[in-house]
N, C-alpha and C positions, 0 to 999 in steps of 0.2 A: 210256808205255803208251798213254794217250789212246783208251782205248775201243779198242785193237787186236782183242782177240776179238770185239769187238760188229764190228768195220768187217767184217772178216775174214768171218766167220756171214754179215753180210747179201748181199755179193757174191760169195760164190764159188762158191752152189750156187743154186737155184732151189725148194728142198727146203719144205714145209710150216712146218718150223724155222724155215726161215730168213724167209717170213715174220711170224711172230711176233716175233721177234726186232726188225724194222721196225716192230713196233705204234708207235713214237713217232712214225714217218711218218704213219699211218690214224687215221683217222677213229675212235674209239672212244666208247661209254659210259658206262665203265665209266673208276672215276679214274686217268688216266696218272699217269708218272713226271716230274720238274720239266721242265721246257719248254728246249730246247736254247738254249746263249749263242750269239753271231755267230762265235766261235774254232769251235765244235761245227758252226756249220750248212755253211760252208763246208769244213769237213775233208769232212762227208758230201756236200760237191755235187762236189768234188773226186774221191771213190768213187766216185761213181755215173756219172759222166762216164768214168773210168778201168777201169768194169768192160765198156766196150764195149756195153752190154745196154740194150735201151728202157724208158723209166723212163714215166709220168705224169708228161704235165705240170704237172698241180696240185701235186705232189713237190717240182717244181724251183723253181716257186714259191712254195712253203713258207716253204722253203730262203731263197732270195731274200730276200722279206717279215720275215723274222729277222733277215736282214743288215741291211735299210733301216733298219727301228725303231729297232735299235744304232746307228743312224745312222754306218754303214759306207758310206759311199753309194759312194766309188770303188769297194770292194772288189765291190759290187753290181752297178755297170755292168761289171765285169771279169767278172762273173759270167755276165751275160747277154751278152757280147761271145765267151764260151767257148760258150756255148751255140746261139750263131749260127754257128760254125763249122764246122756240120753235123755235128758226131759222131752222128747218126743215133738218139739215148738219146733227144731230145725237140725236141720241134718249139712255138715260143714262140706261145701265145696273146694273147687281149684281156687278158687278165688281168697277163702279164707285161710286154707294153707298157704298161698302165697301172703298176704297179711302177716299169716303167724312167723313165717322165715323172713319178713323184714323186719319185723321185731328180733327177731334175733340177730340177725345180723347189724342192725345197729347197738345192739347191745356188744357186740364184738363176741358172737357165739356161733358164727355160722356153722361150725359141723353138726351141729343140729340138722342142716338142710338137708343130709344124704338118710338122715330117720323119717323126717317128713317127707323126702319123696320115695321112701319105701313105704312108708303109712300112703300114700298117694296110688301108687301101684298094685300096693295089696287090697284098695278099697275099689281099683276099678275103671279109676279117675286116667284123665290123659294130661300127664303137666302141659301146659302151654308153654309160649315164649317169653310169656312175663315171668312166668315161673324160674324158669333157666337161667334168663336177663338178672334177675333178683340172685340166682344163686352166685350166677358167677362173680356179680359184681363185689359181694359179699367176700369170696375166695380174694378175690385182687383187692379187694380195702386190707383184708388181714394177710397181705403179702404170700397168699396160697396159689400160684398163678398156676405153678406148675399140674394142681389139680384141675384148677379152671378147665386146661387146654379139653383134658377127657369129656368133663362136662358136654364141652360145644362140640365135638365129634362126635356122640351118644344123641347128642339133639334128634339129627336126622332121622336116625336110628326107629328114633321113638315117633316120627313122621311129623317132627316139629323143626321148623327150617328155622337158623339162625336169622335175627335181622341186623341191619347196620348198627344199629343199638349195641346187641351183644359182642359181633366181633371189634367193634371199637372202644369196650371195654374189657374186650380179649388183652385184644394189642397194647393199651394202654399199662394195662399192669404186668404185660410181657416189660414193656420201656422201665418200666417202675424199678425191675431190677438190676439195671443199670446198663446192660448188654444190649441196645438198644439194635443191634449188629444182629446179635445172635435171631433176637426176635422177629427181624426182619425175614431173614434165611428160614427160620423153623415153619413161620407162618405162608413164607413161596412155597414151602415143601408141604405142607399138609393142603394145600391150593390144589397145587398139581395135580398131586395123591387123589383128591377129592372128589376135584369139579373139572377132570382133565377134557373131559366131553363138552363143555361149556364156557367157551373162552371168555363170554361177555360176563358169564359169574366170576370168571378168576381176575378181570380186569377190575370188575366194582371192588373186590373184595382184597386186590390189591390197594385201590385208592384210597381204600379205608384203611388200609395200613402202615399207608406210608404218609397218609397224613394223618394218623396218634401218632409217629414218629416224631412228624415236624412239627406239630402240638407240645409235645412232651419237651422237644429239644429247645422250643419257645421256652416254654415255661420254666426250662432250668439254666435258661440267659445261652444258651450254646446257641448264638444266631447263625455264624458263619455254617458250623454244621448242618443246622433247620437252612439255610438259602441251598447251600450244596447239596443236601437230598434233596431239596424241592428241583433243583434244575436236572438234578438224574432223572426225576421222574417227566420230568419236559421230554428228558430226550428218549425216554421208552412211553409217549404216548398217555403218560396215568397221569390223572388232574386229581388237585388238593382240593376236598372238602369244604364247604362255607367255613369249620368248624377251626381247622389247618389255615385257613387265609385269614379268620378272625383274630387268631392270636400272633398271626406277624404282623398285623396290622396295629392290634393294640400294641406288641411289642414298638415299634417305632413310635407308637402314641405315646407312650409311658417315656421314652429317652430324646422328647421333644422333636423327631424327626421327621415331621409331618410330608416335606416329600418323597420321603422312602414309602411312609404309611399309604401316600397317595397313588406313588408307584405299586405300589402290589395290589388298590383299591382299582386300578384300572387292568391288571396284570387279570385280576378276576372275572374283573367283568369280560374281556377278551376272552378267557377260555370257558365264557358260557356257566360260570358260577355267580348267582343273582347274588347280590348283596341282599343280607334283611336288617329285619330293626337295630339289633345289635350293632351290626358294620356301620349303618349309620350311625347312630349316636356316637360311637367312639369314633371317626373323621368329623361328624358335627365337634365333640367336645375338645377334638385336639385342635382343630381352628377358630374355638373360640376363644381358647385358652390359648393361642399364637396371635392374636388380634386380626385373623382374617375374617369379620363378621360377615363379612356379603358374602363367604363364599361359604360360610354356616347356613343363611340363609337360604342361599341356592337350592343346596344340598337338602334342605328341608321339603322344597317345594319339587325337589325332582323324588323324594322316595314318597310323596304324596300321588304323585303321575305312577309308579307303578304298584298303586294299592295296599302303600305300606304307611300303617298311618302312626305319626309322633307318639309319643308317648310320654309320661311325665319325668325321664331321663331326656329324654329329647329337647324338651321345652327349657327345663333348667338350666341345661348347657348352655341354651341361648339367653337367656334371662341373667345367669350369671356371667358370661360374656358382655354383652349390654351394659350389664350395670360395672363392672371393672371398665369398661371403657368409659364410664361415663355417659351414655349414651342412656338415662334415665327413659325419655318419653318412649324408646324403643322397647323398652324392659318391659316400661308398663302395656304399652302393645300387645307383646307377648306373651302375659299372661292374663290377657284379656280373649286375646285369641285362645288360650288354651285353656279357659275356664267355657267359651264357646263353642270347644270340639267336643267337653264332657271330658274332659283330663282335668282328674284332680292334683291340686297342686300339693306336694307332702313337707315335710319339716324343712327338707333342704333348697325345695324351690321358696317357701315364704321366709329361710335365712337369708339366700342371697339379695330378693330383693329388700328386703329389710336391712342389711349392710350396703349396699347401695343408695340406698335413701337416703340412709346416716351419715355416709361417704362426701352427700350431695349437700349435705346439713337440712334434708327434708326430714326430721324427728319428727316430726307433729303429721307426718305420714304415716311414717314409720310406725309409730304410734299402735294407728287406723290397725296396718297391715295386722300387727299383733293381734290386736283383738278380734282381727277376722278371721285368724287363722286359730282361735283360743275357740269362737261359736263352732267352729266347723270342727271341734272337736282332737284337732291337731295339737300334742303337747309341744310349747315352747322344748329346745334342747338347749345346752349349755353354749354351744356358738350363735342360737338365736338372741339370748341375752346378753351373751360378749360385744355384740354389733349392737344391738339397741343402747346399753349402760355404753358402749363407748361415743356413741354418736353423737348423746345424751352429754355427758361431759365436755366434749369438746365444744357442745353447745354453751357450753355454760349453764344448764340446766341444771346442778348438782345434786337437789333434793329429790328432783323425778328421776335420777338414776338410782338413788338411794332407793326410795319407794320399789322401784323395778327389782333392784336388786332382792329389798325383802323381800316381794312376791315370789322373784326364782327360788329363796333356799322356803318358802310356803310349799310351794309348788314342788317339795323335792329333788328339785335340780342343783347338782353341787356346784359350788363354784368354784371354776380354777385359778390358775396361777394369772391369768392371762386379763381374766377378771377385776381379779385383788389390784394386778400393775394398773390396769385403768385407771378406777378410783382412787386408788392413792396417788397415779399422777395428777387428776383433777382436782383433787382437794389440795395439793400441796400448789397449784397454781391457782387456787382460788384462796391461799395463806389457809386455809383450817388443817393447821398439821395436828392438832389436839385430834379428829376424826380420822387422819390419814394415816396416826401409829396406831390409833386403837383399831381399824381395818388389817394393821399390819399382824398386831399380836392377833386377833381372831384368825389370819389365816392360818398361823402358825398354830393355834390351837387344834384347828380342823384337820391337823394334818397336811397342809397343804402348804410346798415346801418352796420358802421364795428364791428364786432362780435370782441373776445376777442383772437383771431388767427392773424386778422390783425392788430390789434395793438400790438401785441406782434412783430409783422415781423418789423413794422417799429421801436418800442422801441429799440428792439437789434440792427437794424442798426444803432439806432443813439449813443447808448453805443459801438459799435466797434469805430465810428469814435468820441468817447469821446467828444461827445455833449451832456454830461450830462445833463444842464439846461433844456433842449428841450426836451429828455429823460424822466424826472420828468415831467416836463410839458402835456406829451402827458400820463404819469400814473393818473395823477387828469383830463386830459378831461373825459379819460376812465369811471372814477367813477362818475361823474355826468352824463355821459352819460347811467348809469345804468349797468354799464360795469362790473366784480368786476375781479379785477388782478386776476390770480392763479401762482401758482410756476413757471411756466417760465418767466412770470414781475417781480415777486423779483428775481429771480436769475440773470436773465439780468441785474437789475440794480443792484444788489447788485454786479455782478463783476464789471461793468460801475464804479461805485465809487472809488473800490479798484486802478480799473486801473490808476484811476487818483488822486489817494492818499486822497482820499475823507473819511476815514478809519469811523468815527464819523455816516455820514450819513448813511455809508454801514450796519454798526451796529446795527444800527435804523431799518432798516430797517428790518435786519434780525429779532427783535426782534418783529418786529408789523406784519412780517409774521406768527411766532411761535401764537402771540395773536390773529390772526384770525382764527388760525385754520389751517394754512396749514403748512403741515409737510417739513421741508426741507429735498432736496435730497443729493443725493453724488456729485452734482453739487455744490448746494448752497454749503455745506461744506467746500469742495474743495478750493473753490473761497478764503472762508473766510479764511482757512488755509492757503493759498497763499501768502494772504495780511498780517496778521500776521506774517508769516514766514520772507517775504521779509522788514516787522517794527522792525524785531528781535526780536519779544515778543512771544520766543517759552514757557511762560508759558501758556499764555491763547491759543498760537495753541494747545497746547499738549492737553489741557482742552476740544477745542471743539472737537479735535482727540477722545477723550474718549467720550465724549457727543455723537457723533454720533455714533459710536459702540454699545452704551449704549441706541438707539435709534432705535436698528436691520438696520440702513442705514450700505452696507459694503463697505469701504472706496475701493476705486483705483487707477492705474499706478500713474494717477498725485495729488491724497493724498499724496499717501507715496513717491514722486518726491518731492514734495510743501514741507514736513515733513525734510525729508533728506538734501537738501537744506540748510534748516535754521539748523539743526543740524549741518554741515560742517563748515556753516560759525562760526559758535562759539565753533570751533574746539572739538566739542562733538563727537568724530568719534567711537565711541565706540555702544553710541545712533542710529549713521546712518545705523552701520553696522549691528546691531540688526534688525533694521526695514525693511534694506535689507533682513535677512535671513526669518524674517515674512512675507515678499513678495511671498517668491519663497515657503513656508509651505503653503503661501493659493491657492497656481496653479498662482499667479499674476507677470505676467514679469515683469522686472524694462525695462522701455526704456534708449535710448543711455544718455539719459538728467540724469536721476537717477545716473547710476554709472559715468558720467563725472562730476557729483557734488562731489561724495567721492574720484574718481581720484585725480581731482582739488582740492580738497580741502587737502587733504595727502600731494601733491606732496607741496602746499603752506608752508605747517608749518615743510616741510624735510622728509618724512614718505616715502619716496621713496620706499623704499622696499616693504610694507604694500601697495601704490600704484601698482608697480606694479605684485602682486597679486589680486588687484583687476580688472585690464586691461586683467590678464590670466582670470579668471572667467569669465569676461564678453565675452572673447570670446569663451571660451570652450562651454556657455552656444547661441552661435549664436547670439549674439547683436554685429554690426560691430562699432566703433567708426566711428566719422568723424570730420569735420573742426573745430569742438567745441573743441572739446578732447585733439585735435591736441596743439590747442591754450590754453588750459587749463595746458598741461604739460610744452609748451614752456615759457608758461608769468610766472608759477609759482615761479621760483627765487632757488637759491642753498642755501642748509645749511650746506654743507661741499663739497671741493673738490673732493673729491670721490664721489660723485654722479652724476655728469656730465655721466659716462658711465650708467648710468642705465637709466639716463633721454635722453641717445643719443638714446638709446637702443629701450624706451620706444615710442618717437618719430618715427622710423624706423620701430616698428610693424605697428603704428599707419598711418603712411605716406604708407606700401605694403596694410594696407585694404581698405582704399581709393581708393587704385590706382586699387583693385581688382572690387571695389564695380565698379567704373567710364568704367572695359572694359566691365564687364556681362551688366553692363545697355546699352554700345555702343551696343554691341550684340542682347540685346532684340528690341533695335530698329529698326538693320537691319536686 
């Protein structure tokens, strides 16, 4: 069908209808219908050419202009090569010679534009400024500056005055060739040469040049240089451009140095260069990205006062600020407000609050947000689903992230690496590793190549569920796959082994960690004193107790847990209770597990008394006992009849904290 009655209406009559019908053609004020694709614009240059009938040429330019943007550019010069054929419908202006040289020049053909503007001259026509603006720009993309120069000196010539546009794409691809110097010199000299009559042109015309200088010298990280021109020209008088103070300003935004950025954001305003949208939003998004939100806000409500109004860069920044701080009901604030200014919100304003939510563990928001941003026509992208599937998981949700996840690859959204790590961490902590490797081989199918996070995710799950073999196995894919372990592969498997009494290989391991280079943590440690502990060979734990001290790693709860432990059991209590009082000298609590080791183990060899002092301690210091404790004092056994009342005794504290811990929990639930 393809708009047949519309094509039909417009050419075949001349009738009052039938213009209306072309309102998408005219000029109106009233709100049009959505704006023609390039498939649309040429069906209608194709009619309008085929109705024989003279058209406006601004019409056929339209037309045109819709093509280029689509970046149809062949189809555009076929366009205008129809139109040069005389069909008599319209006759090509300034306007569509300029059309046809930007087609060519985004093609990377500009000498075309010295034919076109002798076809321009020979027809009669007067190029303009957009014409020249186009050409030159064109010469400095294809690194032809040195032609440019003639170009903008011929301008006048031809009674067409350069505007700040041109010479600042003069200057710019003068910089481009690396002589930044030279550029500078040539462009005073042809100044002088010029406009020597006219000091206040030579001054604009300077300030335009010297700030693409410091533009350019931004942009190629040469900051010292960009400050050191910029204060030459302080001191001759000549002010930096919005354009020049935008890009030191982002530069210090980009290398986190929000009071330098703020420094030259004031440095501007002082020499009477307004700040616009742009300057704000990059000072909004580098304080909101530094945690200065109220002074984000500020900022918002001061470029409001001088009729510069947010935008959906502006908004996000703030929303995404919000929500990394935490600071949820603000987020939602804010894009509540800025669904009430008429700013729509786009992919990256409804990711961030949708990982915020997730953040928050508000999924079931989260959700919502999705589906609203799915009616309004907004596609999810792949960090919308990385934040929802992750939120989802950590919620324990497993199935609705699975669900999510098919929708995204429905929905042609691929999934990455970042993705796959998710889910297979989720599923490998919720035990389903049968789904966590078949996620794994599918990424791997898909091309998508697991970095050394995902197979870490799925290594640990498969050492929780003591599939050591497989475990191992998935650390040698790793290394031929170019992968190299770091500290979290040996610690996972080195505890994986312990777990399973594998003690030989866990050692190994440790030891070809130490020889590549990577330092063990208070994890690795820990682990290995664990295993030790619980083989009874507290001389090599104690060893690598020292070892890691002696290696600035500072041991914790479950070191000197793992530690105490094995010292109880070999009724070393003397040892335990020392390492107890080193606990509480380095600010380190003992957990319930710690002292129910020294309880238990007291009450075992008769120490009853000495027990229970240790029970008082523990609670004086707010560690409640529980069902361990409990069983630790009962299973212990007597080594005189007198002791029964102190272990009845003991028991009965132990039995009212329980019974306390069991009603505040009732209470905080209801």
């Amino acid at each position: 069908m393809f708009r047949a009655t519309l094509l039909h209406r417009c050419f075949s009559s001349s009738s009052p209808k039938s213009i209306a019908d072309r309102s998408r053609l005219l000029p109106s004020k009233t709100p049009t219908p959505a704006p023609l694709d390039a498939d649309e614009a040429i069906t209608f240059f194709n009619a309008m050419l085929a109705s024989g009938k003279p058209h406006p040429t601004w019409q056929m330019n339209k037309l045109l202009a819709i093509v280029v943007k689509s970046q149809r550019l062949f189809d555009a010069i076929r366009m205008y090569r129809r139109l040069e054929r005389g069909d008599g419908s319209a006759a090509s202006d300034i306007h569509t010679f300029t059309i046809l040289l930007n087609c060519y020049s985004c093609l990377g053909c500009i000498c075309y534009g010295f034919g076109i503007l002798g076809l321009i001259l020979k027809r009669g026509l007067n190029p303009d400024v957009i014409f020249f603006t186009t050409l030159v720009r064109g010469l400095c993309v294809e690194k032809r500056v040195i032609e440019a120069l003639p170009v903008m000196l011929r301008m006048e010539e031809m009674g067409c005055c350069p505007d700040r546009a041109a010479w600042r794409m003069l200057y710019k691809g003068l910089c481009s060739l690396g002589d930044w110097d030279f550029a500078l010199d040539l462009c005073q000299t042809v100044f002088v040469n010029s406009y020597a009559a006219d000091s206040d042109v030579v001054i604009q015309l300077k300030s335009i040049c010297y700030s693409a200088a410091v533009d350019h010298l931004v942009k190629n990280g040469w900051i010292a240089r960009a400050e050191a021109l910029k204060l030459e020209m302080r001191s001759k008088g000549i002010k930096l451009d919005s354009i020049a103070y935008n890009s030191l300003i982002y530069f210090w935004c980009c290398v986190s140095e929000l009071d330098k950025a703020k420094d030259v954001f004031f440095e501007m305003m002082e020499q009477g260069v307004y700040p616009d949208v742009v300057t704000y939003n990059m000072m909004i998004y580098a304080s909101c990205r530094s945690g200065e939100l109220g002074e984000a806000r500020r900022m918002v409500d001061e470029m409001k006062s001088f009729s510069l109004f947010p935008n959906v860069v502006t908004y996000t920044s703030l929303i995404g600020g919000f929500c990394r701080a935490g600071e949820l009901e603000k987020a939602k604030d804010m894009f509540n407000e800025m669904k009430r200014d008429a700013v729509h919100p786009n992919v990256v304003t409804y990711s961030s609050l949708i990982d915020g939510l997730c953040r928050n563990g508000e999924v079931e928001e989260a959700r919502d947000v999705l589906d609203e941003m799915q009616t309004r026509s907004i596609s999810p992208d792949v960090v919308t689903y990385t934040s929802l599937i992750d939120g989802l998981m950590h919620a324990g949700e497993f199935e609705e992230a699975l669900a999510i996840f098919d929708e995204m690859k429905n929905n042609l959204v691929s999934p990455d690496v970042i993705i796959y790590t998710s889910l297979i961490e989720g599923l490998c902590r919720a035990n389903n590793l049968k789904k966590a490797i078949c996620l794994f081989n599918e990424m791997k199918r898909r091309g998508v190549t697991p970095d050394v996070i995902a197979f870490n995710s799925l290594i640990r799950g498969l050492c929780r569920a003591s599939e050591m073999k497989e475990a191992y196995r998935m650390r040698c894919a790793m290394e031929k796959k170019g992968v190299l372990p770091d500290l979290i592969t040996y610690s996972s498997l080195i505890h994986g082994f312990i777990q399973v009494g594998d003690w030989n290989i866990a050692i190994g391991l440790f030891n070809e960690m130490k020889g590549k280079g990577i330092a063990p943590d208070v994890v690795t440690y820990s682990s290995i004193i664990h295993g030790l502990c619980h083989l009874g060979d507290l001389q090599r734990a104690w060893f690598k107790f020292v070892e890691m001290r002696k290696n600035s790693v500072s041991p914790n709860v479950f070191t000197y847990s793992s530690l105490i432990y094995g010292f109880c059991r070999a009724n070393r209590f003397q040892d335990a209770t020392s390492l107890l009082d080193e606990m509480w000298s380095r600010g380190i609590i003992p957990n319930v597990y710690t002292y129910t080791s020294i309880i238990g183990g007291l009450c075992k060899v008769g120490y009853w008394t000495e027990a229970s002092d240790v029970l008082n301690r523990m609670l004086e210091q707010g560690v409640r006992p529980n069902a361990v404790t409990f069983n630790a004092v009962r299973n212990a056994g007597l080594a005189e009849p007198g002791d029964i009342k102190m272990m009845q005794r003991m028991e009965s504290v132990i039995k009212e904290q329980i019974a306390l811990y069991a009603k505040s929990s009732l209470t905080n639930i209801s």
